[in-house]
C-alpha positions in Angstrom: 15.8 -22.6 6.6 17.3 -19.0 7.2 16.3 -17.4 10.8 14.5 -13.5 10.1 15.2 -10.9 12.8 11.5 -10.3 14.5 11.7 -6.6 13.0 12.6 -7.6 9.4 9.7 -9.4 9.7 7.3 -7.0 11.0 8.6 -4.7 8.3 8.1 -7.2 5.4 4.2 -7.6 7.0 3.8 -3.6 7.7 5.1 -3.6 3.4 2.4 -6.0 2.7 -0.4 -4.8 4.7 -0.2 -1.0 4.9 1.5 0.0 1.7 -0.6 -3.0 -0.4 2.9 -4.4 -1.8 2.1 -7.6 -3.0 4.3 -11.1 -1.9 6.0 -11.4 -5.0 7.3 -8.1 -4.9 8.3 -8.3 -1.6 10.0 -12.2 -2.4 11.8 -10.3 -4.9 12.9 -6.9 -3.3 14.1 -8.5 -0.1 14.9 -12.3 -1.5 12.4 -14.0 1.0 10.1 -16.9 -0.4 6.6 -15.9 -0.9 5.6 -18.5 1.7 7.8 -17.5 4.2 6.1 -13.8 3.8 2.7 -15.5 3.8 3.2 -17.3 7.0 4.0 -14.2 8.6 1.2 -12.4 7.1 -0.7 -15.2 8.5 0.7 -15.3 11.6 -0.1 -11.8 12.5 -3.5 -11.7 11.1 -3.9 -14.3 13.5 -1.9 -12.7 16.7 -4.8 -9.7 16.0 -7.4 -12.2 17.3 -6.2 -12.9 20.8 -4.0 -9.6 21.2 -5.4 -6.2 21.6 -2.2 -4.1 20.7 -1.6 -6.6 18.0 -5.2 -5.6 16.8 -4.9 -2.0 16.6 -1.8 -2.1 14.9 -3.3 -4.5 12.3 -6.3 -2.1 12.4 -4.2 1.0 11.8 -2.2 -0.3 8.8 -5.3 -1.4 6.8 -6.5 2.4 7.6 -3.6 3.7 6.7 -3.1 1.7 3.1 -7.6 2.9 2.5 -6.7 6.1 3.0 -3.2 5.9 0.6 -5.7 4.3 -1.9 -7.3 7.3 -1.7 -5.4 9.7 -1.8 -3.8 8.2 -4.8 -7.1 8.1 -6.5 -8.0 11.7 -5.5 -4.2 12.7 -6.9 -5.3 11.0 -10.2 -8.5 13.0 -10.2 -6.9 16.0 -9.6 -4.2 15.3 -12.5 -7.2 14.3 -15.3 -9.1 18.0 -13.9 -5.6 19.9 -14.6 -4.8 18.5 -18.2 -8.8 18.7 -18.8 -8.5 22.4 -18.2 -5.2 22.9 -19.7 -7.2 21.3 -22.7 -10.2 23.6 -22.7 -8.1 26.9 -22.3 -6.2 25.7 -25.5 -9.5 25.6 -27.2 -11.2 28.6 -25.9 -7.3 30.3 -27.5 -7.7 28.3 -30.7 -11.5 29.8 -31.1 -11.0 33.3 -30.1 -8.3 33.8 -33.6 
């Protein structure tokens, strides 16, 4: 079994649970088994339950990834409102010939 460096680690978990990159992806991108990644996962869900610091860093990169979620969705509205009204300014061209 390979040995991880502690901050290889907490990056792979920071991946996972602030950006919402899922374990494959991460197995893949960094060539670590999807188990391994779980039980780190695992292991600092769990270090969030007896330490405080642990907890608001935990706490802080689910905020984080809700608010990227939306964002993203707000970014998605705002694209569909642009071609929308790129769509109706064609129209309103079309009708006045």
């Amino acid at each position: 079994m390979r040995n991880y460096e502690l901050e290889f680690k907490q990056k792979i978990v920071r991946l996972n649970l602030e950006e919402g990159r899922t374990l494959k992806r991460l197995s893949e991108e960094y060539e670590v088994s999807k188990a391994s990644i779980s039980i780190w996962v695992s292991s600092c869900r769990q270090k969030c339950q007896t330490n405080q610091e642990t907890k608001e860093e935990h706490d802080y990169m689910k905020e984080n990834r809700k608010m990227c979620k939306q964002l993203e969705k707000m970014e998605n509205k705002n694209q569909l409102l642009k071609k929308w009204k790129h769509s109706l300014r064609k129209k309103s061209i079309h009708q006045g010939e």
